[in-house]
Every structure is written in C-alpha cells, then in structure tokens.
C-alpha positions as CSV (number, residue, x, y, z in Angstrom):
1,X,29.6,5.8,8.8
2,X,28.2,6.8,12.3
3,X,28.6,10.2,11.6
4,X,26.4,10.1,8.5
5,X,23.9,8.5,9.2
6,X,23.3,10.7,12.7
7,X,23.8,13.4,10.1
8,X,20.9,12.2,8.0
9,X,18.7,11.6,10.6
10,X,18.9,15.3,11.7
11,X,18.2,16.6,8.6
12,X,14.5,17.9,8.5
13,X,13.2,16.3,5.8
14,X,14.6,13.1,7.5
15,X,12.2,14.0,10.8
16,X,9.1,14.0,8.2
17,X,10.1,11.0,6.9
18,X,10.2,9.3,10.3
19,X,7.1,11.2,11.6
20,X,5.2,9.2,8.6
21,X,7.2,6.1,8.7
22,X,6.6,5.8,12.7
23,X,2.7,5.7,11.8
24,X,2.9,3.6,8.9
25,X,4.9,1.2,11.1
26,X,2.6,0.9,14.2
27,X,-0.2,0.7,12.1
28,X,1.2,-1.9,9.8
29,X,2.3,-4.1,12.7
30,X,-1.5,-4.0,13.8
31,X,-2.6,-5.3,10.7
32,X,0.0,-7.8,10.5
33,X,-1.2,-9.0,14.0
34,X,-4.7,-9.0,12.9
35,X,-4.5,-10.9,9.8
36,X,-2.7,-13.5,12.2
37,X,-5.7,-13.6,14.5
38,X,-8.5,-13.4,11.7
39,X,-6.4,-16.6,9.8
40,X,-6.4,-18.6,12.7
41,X,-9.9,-17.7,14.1
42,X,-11.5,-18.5,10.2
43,X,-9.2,-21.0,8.7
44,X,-7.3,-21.8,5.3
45,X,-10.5,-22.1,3.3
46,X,-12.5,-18.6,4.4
47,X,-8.9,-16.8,5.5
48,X,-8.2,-17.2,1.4
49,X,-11.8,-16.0,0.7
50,X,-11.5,-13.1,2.7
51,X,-7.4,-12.4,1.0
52,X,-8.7,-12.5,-2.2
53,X,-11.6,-9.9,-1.6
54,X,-9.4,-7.7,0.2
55,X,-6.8,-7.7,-2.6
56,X,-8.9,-7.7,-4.9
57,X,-10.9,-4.7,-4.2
58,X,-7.8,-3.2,-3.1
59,X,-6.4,-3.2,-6.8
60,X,-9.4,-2.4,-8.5
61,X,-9.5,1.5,-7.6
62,X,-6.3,1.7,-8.9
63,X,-7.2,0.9,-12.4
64,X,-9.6,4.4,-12.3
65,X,-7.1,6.5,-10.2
66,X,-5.7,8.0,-13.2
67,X,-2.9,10.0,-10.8
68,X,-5.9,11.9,-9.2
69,X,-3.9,11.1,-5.8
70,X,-0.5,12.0,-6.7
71,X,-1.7,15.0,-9.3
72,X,-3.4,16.5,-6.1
73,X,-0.4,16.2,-3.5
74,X,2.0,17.6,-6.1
75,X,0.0,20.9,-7.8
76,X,-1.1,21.8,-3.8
77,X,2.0,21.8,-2.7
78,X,3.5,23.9,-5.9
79,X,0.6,26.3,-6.2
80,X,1.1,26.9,-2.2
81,X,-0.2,29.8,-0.9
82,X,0.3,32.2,-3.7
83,X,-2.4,30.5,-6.3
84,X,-5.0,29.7,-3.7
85,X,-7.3,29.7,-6.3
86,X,-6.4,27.6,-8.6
87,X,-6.1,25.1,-6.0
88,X,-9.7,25.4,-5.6
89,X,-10.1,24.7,-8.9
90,X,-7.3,21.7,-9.3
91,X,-9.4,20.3,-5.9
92,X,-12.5,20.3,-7.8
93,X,-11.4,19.2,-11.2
94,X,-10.2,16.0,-10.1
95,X,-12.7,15.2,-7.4
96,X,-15.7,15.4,-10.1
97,X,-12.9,13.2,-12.0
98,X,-13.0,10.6,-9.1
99,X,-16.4,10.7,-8.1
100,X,-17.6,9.8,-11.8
101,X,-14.9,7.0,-11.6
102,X,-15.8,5.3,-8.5
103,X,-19.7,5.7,-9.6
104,X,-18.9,3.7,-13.0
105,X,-16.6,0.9,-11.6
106,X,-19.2,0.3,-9.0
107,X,-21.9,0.0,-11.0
108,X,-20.0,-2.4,-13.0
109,X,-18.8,-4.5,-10.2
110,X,-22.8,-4.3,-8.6
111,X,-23.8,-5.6,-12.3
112,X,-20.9,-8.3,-13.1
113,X,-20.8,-9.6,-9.1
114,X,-22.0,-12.9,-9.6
115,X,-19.9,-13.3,-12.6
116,X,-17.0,-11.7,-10.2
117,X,-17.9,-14.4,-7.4
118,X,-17.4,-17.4,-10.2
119,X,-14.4,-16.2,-11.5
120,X,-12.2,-15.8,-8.2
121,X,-14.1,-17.0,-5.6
122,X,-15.4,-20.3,-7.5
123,X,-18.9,-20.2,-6.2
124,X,-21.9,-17.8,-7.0
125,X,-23.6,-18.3,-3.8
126,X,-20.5,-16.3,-2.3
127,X,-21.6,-13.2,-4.5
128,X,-22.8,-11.5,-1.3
129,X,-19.2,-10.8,-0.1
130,X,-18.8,-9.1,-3.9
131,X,-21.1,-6.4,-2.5
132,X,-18.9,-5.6,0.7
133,X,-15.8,-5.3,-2.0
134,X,-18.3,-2.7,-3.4
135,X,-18.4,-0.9,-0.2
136,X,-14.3,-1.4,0.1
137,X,-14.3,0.5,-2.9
138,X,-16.7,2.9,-2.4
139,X,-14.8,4.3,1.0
140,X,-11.8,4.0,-0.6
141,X,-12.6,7.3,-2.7
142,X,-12.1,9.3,0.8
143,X,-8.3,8.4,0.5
144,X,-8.1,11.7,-1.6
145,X,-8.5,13.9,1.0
146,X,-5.3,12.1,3.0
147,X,-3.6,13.3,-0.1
148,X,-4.9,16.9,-0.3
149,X,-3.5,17.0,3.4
150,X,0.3,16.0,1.9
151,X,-0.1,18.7,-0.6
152,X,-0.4,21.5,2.0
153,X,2.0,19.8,3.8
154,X,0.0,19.2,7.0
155,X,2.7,16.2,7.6
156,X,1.6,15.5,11.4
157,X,-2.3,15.2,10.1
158,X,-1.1,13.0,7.2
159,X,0.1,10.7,9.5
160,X,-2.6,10.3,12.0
161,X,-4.7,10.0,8.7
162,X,-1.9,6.8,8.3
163,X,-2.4,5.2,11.4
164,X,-6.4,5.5,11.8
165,X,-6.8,4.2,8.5
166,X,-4.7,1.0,9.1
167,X,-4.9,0.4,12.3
168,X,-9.0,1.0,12.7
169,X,-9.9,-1.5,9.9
170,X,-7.6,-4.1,11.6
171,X,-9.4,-3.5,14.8
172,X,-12.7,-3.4,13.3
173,X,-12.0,-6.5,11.5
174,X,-11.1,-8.0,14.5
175,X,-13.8,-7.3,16.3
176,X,-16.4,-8.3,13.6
177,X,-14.4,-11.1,13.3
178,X,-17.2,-13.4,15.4
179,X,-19.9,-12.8,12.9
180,X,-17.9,-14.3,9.7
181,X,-16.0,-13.2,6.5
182,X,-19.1,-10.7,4.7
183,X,-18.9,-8.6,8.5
184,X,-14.5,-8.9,8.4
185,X,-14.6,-7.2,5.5
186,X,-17.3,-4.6,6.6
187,X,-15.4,-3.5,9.6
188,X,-12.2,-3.4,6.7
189,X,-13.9,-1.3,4.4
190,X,-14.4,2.0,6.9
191,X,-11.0,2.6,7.5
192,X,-10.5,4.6,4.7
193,X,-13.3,6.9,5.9
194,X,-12.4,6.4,9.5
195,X,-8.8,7.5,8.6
196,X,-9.9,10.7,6.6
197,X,-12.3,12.3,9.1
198,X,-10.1,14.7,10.4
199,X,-8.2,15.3,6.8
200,X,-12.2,16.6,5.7
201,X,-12.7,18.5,8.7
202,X,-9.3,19.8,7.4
203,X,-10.6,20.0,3.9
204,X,-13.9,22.4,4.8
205,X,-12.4,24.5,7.4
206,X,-10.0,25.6,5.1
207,X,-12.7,26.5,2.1
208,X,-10.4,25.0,-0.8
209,X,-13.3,25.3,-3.4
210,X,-15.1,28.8,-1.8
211,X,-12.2,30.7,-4.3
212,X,-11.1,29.1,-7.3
213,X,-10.0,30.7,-10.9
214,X,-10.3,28.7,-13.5
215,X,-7.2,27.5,-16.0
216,X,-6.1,24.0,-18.1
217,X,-6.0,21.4,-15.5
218,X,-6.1,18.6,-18.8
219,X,-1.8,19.2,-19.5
220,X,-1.6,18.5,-15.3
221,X,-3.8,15.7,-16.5
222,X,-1.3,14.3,-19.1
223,X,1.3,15.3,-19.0
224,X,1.3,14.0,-15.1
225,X,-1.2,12.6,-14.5
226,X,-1.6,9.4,-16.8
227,X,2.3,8.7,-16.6
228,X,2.5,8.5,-12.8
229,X,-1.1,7.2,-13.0
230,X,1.0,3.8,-15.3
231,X,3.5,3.6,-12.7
232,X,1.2,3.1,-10.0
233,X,-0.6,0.1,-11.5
234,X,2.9,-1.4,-11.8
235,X,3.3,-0.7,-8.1
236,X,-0.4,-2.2,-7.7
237,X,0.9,-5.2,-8.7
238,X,1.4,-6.7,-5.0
239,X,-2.2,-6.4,-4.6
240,X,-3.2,-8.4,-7.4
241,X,-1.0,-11.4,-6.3
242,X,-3.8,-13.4,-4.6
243,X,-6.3,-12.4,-6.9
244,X,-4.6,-13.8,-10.0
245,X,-3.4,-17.0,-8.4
246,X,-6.9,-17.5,-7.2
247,X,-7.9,-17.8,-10.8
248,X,-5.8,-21.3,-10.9
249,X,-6.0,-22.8,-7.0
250,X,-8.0,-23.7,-4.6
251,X,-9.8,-21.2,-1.6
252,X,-7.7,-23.4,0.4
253,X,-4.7,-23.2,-1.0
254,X,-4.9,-19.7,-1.4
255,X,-5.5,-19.0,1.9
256,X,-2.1,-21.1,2.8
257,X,-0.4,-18.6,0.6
258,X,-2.0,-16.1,2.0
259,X,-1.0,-16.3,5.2
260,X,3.1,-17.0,3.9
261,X,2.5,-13.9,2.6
262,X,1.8,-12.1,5.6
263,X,5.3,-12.2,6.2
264,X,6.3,-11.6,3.0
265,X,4.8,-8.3,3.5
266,X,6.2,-8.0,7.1
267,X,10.0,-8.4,6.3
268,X,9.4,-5.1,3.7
269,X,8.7,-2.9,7.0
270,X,12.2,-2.5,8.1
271,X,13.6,-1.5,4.4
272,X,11.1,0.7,4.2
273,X,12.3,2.6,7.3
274,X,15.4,3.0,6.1
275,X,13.7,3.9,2.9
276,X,11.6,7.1,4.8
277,X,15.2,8.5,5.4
278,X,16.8,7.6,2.1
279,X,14.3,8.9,-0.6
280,X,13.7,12.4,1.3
281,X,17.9,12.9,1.2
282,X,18.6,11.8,-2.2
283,X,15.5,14.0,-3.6
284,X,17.6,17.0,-1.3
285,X,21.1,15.9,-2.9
286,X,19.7,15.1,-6.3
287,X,18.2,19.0,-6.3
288,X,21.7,19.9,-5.1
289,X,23.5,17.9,-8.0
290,X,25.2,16.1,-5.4
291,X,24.5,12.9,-6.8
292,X,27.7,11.1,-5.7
293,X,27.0,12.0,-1.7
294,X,23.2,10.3,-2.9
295,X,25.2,7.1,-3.9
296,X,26.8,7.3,-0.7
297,X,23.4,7.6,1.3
298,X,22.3,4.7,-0.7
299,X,25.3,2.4,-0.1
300,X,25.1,2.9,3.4
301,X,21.4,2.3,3.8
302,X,22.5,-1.3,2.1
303,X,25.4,-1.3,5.1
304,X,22.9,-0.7,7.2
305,X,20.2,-3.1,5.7
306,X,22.6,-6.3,5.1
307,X,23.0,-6.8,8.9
308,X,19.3,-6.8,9.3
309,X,19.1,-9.0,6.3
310,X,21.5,-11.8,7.3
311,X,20.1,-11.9,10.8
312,X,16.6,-12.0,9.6
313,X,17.4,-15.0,7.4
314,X,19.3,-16.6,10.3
315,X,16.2,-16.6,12.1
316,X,14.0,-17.9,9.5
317,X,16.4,-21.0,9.1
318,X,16.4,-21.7,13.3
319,X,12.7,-20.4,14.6
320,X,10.7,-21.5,11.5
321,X,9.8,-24.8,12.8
322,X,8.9,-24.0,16.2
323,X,7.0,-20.8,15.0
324,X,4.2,-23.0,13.4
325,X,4.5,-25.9,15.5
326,X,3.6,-23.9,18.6
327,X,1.5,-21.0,17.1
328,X,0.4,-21.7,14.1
329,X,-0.5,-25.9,13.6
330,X,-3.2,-24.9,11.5
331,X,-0.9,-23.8,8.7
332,X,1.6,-26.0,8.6
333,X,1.4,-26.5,4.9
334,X,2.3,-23.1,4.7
335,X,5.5,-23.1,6.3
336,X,7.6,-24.3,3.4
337,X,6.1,-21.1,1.4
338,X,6.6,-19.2,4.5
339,X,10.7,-19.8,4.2
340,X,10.6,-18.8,0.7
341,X,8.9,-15.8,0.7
342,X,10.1,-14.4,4.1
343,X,13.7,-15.0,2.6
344,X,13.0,-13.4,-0.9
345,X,11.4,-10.5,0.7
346,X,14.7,-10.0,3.3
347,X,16.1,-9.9,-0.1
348,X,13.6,-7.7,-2.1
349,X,14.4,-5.3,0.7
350,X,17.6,-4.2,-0.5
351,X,15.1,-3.7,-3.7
352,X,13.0,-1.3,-2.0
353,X,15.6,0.8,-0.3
354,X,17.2,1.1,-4.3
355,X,13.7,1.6,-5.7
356,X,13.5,5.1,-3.1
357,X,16.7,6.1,-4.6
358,X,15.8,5.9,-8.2
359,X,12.3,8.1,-7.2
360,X,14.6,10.6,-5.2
361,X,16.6,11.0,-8.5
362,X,13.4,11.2,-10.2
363,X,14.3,8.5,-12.4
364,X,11.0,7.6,-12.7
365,X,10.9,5.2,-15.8
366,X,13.8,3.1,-14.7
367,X,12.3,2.9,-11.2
368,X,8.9,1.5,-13.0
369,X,10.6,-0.7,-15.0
370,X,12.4,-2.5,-11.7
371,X,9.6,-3.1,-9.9
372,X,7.5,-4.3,-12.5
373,X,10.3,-7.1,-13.1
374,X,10.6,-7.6,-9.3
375,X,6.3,-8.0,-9.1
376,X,6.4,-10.1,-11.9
377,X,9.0,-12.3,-10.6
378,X,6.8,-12.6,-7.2
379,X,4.4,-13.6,-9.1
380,X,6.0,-16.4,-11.2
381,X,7.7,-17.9,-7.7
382,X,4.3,-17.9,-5.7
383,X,2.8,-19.6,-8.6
384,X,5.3,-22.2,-8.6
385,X,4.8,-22.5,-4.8
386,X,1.3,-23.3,-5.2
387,X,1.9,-25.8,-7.8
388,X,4.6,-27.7,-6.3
C-alpha cells in the first residue's frame, strides 16, 4: 500500500492538488483559529449574530451564480490557447451575466433588510449589520476572477488567491474584532477582493476581452451551466445550516451551535487532503478507463482515512472535557453538540473522500444526490441538538 500511495503522490496532477490543498489548509486553520478568538472575545449571543450573517450572505450568491464560476474555469481551460478569442468573448458574456446578478440581489437585500433583520436575526434594530451582508456580497463577485485564473491553469496564483482570501478576512476580522460585530463582518467581507488582486492584475495584463469573436455562449449556458449551477446549491447547503436553524432558536443558542460547528467544519480538513490527491487520480484513471485501479485509489484513501478517524474519535471521547473546561468555559453548553458533530463529521469524512471519487468519474448526478442526503441529514441532527 506504501508503494501506491508514494506513487500517487508523485504523479503531477497529485503535486497540483497538494499545491492548492496546502493553501486551503493553512488558510482554513486561520479561520478556524479566528472564529475561536472572535467567539470567545463576543460571546454566545453576538458570536450567533455574527454566524448567521456570515452564513447567510455566504449562501445567498449562490442562488444567482448560475455556473458562471465553474462555466468560466472549464471553457478557458478547453478553448486554451488556440480560441483566444472566444475566450474573450465567454469572459465577457458571463461577467455582464454576474454583474446584473449581484446588482439585482443587492438591491433586493438593500430593500427587504429590515424584513431580513426580523426574520433571522429577530430584531429590526440589528438591520444595520444587513447592510455589511450587502457589502459581503457585493465583494464576493471578485471570486470570478480566482476562477478565470483556474481556467488558464495559473495553479500557483490560484492558490495564493486561496490563502489571501481566507486567511486576510480572518485577520481582518480579528483585528476589527474590538469595535463589535457590524466592523467583524467588514473586515470579513474584503477578503474576496483582497484575495483576487493579483488574479485581476492577472486578468488585464493578459487583455482577455481586447480580442474576442463572437459565437453561442447560451448551449455553454445550459447545457452546463444551469446543471452544475443545481449541484452547487446542493453543495451550498452547509452554508445555510445556521441560517435556517436561526429561523426556530435563539441568537444564543445559535451561537452555541455555532461554535460546535466550528469543529464540525475542522474535522472535514484532513479528508479533504486526502481528497486533493484522490479526485485529480481517479479523473486521470477514469479518462484511462481504468476504473478498477480508481476503486483501488479510493479504498486505500479510506485505509488511509480510518486510522485518522478512529484516533480522532478517541480523542474527542478523552480531551473533550478538559478542552472546554480549560479553554473554552464560556461554552460549555456546547460541548455536548461539540461530541456529536465532531464525531459525525470524522464520519462524514469517509463521505467526502467518496464524494471526490464520484466527481473524478464524472458521475455527477449520483454525487449530487449523496450530498444532498448527507446536508439534509446535518441538518435534521443539528436541529434535534438544539431542541433537546
């Protein structure tokens, strides 16, 4: 088994995977670490306030995406260098696409924010932090041009785009932490750009829309588009956790949950690693028709992840205690919610790593269908958490 997986961590594709994964992971554990210090600094009561915005203006966009990301990644990278032009035109299609997207959902969000406020925050007078959501949103939009940067394959400035985008609204949030929730979320909200500045210095020096030539962009639109567009809501659905349990609980109790959830999203790190080599591989086998050396990889990336798994359990069962007895006092009611959901997502990992193979076989309805049972099933335990 050695020899495999040193095999499949040689493999190119495998080094790309890595190259992106290392980024994701650094920046991730920054946020994780942030969200720690920004929940005990504010408290159960504003630490669920501040959740549910961030989730919740973290879902919204994807309702308006419409595949624009994933359309742009894929045609770039098939139209390469040989149909410059219709990139150009591609580029510009769906950026007028996006930008007439964001401007309506904002508008609506800018009209409705009160209403927003009452619904999930409980309280008008909170309708101020509704307009930094807005602004969430609004710098959201420059997570295109991280994508345009996949599509021509620029994999080293697709990951620095990765890690400034996490890790600078963690620290920003951080900082900004002093001056309250509306600032938190401020500081939040320009990663996106923060993340993207070198992916549009990338973007103009290369003169995508100087040359383009016209052609039907509407059958990339649905025949691609709108179908990967459906399985990235059902993806989405992570992020609209908090915000649909904070139509039924308590800011407080919410922010409890929140902060169990924190590690929920922590344990999904490691699978994911293993994940960055997997889904790369099986995509390289399933193009080879080698699908039983694919079932192979995948078996042994759940080899791999069982040990991880069992340990990680172990742990939660001996250190769970002292953890929030020494660290964390201030959310001790969440440590009953923090067993559960660290130890479904150790499980749920094994999930992910089989989700990766099901996209690398480009079995992309089945792969849909699976996570929308395991988001729905997230959702139906942490509602039972809350109620219990």
């Amino acid at each position: 088994m050695k020899k495999h997986v040193v095999a499949i961590l040689k493999s190119d594709l495998a080094k790309t995977g890595s190259i992106i994964f290392i980024a994701t992971l650094s920046s991730n554990l920054i946020v994780f670490l942030a969200n720690l210090l920004i929940a005990n600094q504010l408290g159960a009561v504003d630490f669920g306030v501040f959740k549910i915005i961030l989730y919740l203006f973290s879902f919204l966009p994807l309702l308006i995406e419409f595949g624009v990301n994933a359309s742009l990644t894929k045609y770039i990278s098939e139209f390469g260098s040989k149909n410059k032009e219709k990139i150009g035109y591609l580029v510009n299609w769906f950026l007028k696409l996006k930008v007439a997207t964001y401007l309506i959902l904002i508008i609506i969000i800018f009209l409705l924010r009160e209403q927003i406020s009452i619904i999930f925050l409980k309280d008008p007078s909170l309708s101020y932090l509704i307009s930094a959501g807005i602004l969430l949103i609004s710098l959201t939009f420059f997570g295109a041009f991280q994508f345009i940067v996949q599509g021509f394959q620029k994999f080293k400035l697709y990951a620095l785009s990765q890690f400034l985008n996490l890790s600078s609204s963690a620290i920003l949030a951080i900082l900004l932490s002093p001056l309250g929730i509306f600032y938190i979320i401020l500081g939040w909200s320009l990663g996106p750009l923060i993340g993207n500045l070198f992916n549009i210095k990338f973007f103009f020096d290369k003169k995508i829309l100087k040359k383009t030539k016209e052609f039907d962009v509407k059958k990339i639109f649905l025949k691609f588009s709108i179908p990967i567009y459906l399985t990235n809501i059902v993806v989405g659905l992570l992020n609209a956790v908090v915000p649909f349990l904070s139509l039924f609980f308590s800011q407080e109790k919410i922010g409890f949950f929140s902060f169990a959830f924190i590690f929920y999203s922590a344990t999904l790190l490691i699978p994911m690693a293993l994940s960055a080599i997997v889904f790369p591989k099986v995509s390289e086998l399933n193009g080879l028709k080698r699908h039983e050396d694919a079932k192979n990889i995948l078996m042994k990336a759940f080899k791999l992840y069982l040990i991880v798994a069992i340990i990680g359990i172990i742990l939660v069962f001996l250190v769970s205690d002292w953890l929030f007895t020494t660290f964390f006092s201030g959310y001790m009611k969440s440590l009953f919610m923090f067993k559960i959901l660290t130890i479904i997502g150790l499980i749920f990992g094994f999930n992910t790593i089989y989700f990766n193979y099901l996209q690398g076989l480009g079995k992309v309805k089945r792969f849909a269908l699976f996570v929308l049972t395991q988001n729905i099933l997230l959702i139906i335990i942490s509602f039972i958490l809350l109620s219990s």
